[in-house]
C-alpha positions in Angstrom: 2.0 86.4 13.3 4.9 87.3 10.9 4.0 86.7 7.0 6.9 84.9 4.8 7.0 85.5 0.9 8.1 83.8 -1.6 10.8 85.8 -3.5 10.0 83.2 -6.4 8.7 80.4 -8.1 11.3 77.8 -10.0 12.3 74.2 -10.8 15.3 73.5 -8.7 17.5 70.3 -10.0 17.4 67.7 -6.7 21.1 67.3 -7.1 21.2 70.8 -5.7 18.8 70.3 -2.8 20.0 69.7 0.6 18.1 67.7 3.0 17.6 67.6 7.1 18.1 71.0 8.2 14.7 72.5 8.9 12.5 69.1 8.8 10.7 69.3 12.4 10.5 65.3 11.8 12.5 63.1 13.4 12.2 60.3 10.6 11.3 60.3 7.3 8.3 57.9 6.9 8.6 55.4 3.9 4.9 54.1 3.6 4.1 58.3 3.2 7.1 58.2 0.5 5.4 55.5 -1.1 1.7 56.9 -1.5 3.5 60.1 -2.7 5.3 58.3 -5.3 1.7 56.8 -6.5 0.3 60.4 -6.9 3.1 62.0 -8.3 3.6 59.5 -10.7 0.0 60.1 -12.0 -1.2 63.7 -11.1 2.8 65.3 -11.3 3.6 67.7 -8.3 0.8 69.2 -7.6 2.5 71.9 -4.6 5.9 73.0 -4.5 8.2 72.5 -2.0 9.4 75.9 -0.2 13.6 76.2 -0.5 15.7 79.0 0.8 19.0 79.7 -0.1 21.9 77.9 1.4 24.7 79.7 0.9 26.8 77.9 -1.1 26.7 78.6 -4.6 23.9 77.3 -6.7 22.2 75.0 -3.2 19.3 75.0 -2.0 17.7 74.3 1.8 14.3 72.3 1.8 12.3 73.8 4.4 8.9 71.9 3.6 8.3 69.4 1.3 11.3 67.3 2.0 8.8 63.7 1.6 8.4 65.3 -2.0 12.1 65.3 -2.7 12.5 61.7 -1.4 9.7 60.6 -4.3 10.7 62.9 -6.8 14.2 60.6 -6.5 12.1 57.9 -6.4 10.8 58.4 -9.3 13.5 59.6 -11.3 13.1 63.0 -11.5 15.6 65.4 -12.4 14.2 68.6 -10.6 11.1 69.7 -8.3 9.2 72.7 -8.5 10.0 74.8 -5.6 9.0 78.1 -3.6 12.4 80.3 -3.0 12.5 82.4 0.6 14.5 84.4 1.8 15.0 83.5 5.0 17.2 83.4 8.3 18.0 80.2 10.1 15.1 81.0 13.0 12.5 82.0 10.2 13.4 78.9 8.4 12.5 76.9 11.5 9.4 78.7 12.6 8.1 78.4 8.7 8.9 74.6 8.5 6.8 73.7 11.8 3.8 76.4 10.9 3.4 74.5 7.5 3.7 71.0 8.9 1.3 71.8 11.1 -1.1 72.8 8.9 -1.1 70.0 6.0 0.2 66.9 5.1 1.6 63.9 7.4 0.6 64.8 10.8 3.7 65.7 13.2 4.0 63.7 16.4 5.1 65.3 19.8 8.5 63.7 19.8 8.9 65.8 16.5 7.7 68.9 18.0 9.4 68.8 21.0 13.0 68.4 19.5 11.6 71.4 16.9 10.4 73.7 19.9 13.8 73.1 21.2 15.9 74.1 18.3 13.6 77.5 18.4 14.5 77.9 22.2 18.1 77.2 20.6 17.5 80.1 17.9 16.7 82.7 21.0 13.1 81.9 20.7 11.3 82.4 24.1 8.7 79.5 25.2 6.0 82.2 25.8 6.6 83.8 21.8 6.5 79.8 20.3 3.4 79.8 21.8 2.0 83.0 20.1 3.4 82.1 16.9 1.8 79.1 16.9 -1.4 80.1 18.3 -1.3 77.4 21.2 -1.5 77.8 24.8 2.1 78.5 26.7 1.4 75.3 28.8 1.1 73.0 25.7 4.6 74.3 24.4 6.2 73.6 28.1 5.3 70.0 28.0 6.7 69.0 24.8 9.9 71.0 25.6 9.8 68.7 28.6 9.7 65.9 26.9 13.6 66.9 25.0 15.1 68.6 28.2 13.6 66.7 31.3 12.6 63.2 30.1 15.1 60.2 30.9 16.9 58.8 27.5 14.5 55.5 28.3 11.2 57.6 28.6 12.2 59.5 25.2 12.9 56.0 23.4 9.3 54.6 24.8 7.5 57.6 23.2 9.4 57.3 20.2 8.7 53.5 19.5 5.1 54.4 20.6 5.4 52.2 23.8 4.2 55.2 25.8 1.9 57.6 25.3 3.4 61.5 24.6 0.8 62.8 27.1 1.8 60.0 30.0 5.3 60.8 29.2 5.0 64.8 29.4 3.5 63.5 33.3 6.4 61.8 34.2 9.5 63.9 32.9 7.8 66.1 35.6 10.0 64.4 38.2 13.3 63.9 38.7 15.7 61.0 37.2 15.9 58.4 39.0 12.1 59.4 40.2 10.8 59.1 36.4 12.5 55.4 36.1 11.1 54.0 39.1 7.3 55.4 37.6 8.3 53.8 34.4 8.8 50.8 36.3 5.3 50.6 37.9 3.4 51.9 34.9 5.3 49.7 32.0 2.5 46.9 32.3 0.6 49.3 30.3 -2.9 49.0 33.0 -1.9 52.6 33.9 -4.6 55.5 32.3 -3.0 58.6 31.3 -5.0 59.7 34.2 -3.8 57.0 36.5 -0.1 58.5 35.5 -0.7 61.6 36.6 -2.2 60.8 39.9 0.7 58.9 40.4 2.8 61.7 39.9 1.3 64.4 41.6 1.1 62.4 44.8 5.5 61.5 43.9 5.7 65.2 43.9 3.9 65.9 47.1 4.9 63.2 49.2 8.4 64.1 51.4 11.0 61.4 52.4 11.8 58.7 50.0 9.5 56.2 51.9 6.4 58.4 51.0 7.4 58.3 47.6 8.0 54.0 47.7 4.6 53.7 49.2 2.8 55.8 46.5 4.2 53.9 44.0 2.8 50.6 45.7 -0.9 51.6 45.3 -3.7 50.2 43.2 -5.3 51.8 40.8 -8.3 52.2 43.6 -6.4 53.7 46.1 -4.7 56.1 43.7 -8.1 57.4 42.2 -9.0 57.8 46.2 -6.2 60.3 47.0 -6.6 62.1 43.6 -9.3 64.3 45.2 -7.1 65.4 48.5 -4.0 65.8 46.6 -5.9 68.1 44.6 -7.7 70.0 47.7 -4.0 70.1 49.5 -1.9 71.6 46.5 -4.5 74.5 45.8 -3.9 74.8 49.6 -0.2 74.8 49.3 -0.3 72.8 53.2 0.4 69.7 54.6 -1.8 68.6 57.4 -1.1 65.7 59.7 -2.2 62.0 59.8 -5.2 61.8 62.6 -3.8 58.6 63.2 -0.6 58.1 63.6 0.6 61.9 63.4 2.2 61.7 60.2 2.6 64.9 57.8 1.5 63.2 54.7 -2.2 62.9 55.0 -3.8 61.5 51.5 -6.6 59.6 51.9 -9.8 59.6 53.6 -11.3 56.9 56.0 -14.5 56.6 58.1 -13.4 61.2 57.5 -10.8 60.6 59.3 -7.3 62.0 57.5 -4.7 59.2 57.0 -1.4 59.0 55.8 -0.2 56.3 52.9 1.0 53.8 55.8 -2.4 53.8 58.2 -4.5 53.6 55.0 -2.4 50.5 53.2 -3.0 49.2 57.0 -6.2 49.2 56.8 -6.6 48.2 53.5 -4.8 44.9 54.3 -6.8 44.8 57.5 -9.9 45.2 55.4 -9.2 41.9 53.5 -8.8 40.0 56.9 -12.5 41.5 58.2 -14.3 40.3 55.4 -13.6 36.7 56.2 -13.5 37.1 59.4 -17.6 39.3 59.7 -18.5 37.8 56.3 -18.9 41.5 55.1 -17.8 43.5 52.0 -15.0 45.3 52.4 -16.9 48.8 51.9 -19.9 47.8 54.7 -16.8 47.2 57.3 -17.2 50.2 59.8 -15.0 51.3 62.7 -17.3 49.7 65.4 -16.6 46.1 63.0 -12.6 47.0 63.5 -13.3 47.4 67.0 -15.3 44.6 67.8 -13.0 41.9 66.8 -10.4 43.4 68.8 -8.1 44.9 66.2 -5.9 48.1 67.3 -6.7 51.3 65.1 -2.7 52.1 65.1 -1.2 50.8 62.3 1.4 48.6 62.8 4.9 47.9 60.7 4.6 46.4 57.4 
């Protein structure tokens, strides 16, 4: 990992300080403007800010610290002390996220996604982020997802904090118009981040548009029943066919027999009907049950 040095130490007046051009964050947050203003105004700046030069004549870049600045003004301040680099526009962004990272208000992934995208923007492959940052290739891939893949509404829910960054890194796996219609079936919030991602792989897998209507139809139940399948049929890279209708979108498992998302949410219905009708619980029912009270193993239309 490249080392940056300081090419000096000095107070910097904050009418020369420019603002917003290397902050990986997205917002500045007042109530962390506010407790700095309490310590500063009782222990003075205890770390300097790190600047580079902007290139206009007597200015200065904040590349860290910019929360600092926003107190210092607070405050009344005339100047900060501040850390002078000499550094390139990439450097300038690769320094600012490596130092937020390591102290001070904690960045969220909306921050670092639209940061791991101005380094892609700077020439930055995914795979080198990753190194520089010591994190695995995987966890820089998601969080670009969430700036390059995710729907403007799915980026506006993790913002507000009305969905959670990991559910949303799920979802902006699909398509458009796929991603809304998830957003629409998860939004009651009853949805695990687990629950998401079943729901997604089995989006992914299933074929026509009909598949993908029915996945997004099932319970919570039947969704944690297909999870082990789906995951037994992508490893496999196959798609067998339904034992019972002939169907090539077997994801669920009944009595081991292979059934597709229409016999199973058949027999799930028909399940309801049996327990009135045999007085049993719905997981005692057994094909001989269906059979003797005359019901027909093929599904029929919904």
């Amino acid at each position: 990992m490249r080392a940056f040095k300081a090419l000096r130490v000095e107070e910097v007046p904050l009418s020369k300080l420019e603002t917003g051009g290397f902050t990986p964050r997205l917002e500045i947050n007042e109530r962390y403007v506010d407790e700095l203003v309490e310590s500063m105004a009782a222990e003075g700046q205890l770390k300097p800010i790190i600047v580079r030069e902007s290139g206009k004549e007597g200015l200065y870049q904040v590349v860290d610290g910019e929360h600092r600045v926003y107190a210092a003004r607070k405050l009344g301040w005339k100047s900060v002390r501040a850390e002078v680099y000499g550094l390139s526009e990439a450097d300038a962004l690769v320094l600012a996220m490596r130092v937020n990272m390591l102290h001070g208000l904690k960045l969220t992934d909306m921050d670092l996604a639209y940061h791991i995208k101005r380094l892609c923007d700077e020439g930055l492959s995914t795979r080198k982020i990753a190194e520089m940052f010591k994190r695995d290739h995987s966890w820089v891939v998601l969080r670009l997802r969430l700036v390059e893949k995710a729907v403007p509404r799915l980026r506006e829910l993790v913002v507000k904090r009305f969905t959670r960054p990991t559910a949303a890194m799920q979802i902006a796996r699909l398509a458009g118009q796929e991603q809304e219609k998830v957003l629409e079936r998860v939004g009651s919030g009853e949805f695990s981040v687990r629950d998401v991602k079943r729901i997604v792989d089995a989006v992914e897998l299933a074929g026509s548009v009909e598949e993908k209507e029915r996945v997004l139809g099932l319970d919570r139940r039947l969704l944690a029943e297909m999870e082990e399948d789906l995951r037994v049929r992508e490893a496999m890279k196959v798609l067998a066919a339904c034992e019972t209708c002939g169907a090539s979108f077997p994801a669920l498992t009944l009595w081991n027999v292979k059934m597709c998302i229409n016999c199973r949410i058949f027999f799930d219905r028909l399940f309801d009907k049996l327990t009135a009708v045999l007085e049993k619980p719905r997981e005692k029912v057994t094909r001989h049950d269906v059979e003797r009270v005359e019901f027909s193993l093929k599904p029929v239309e919904a």
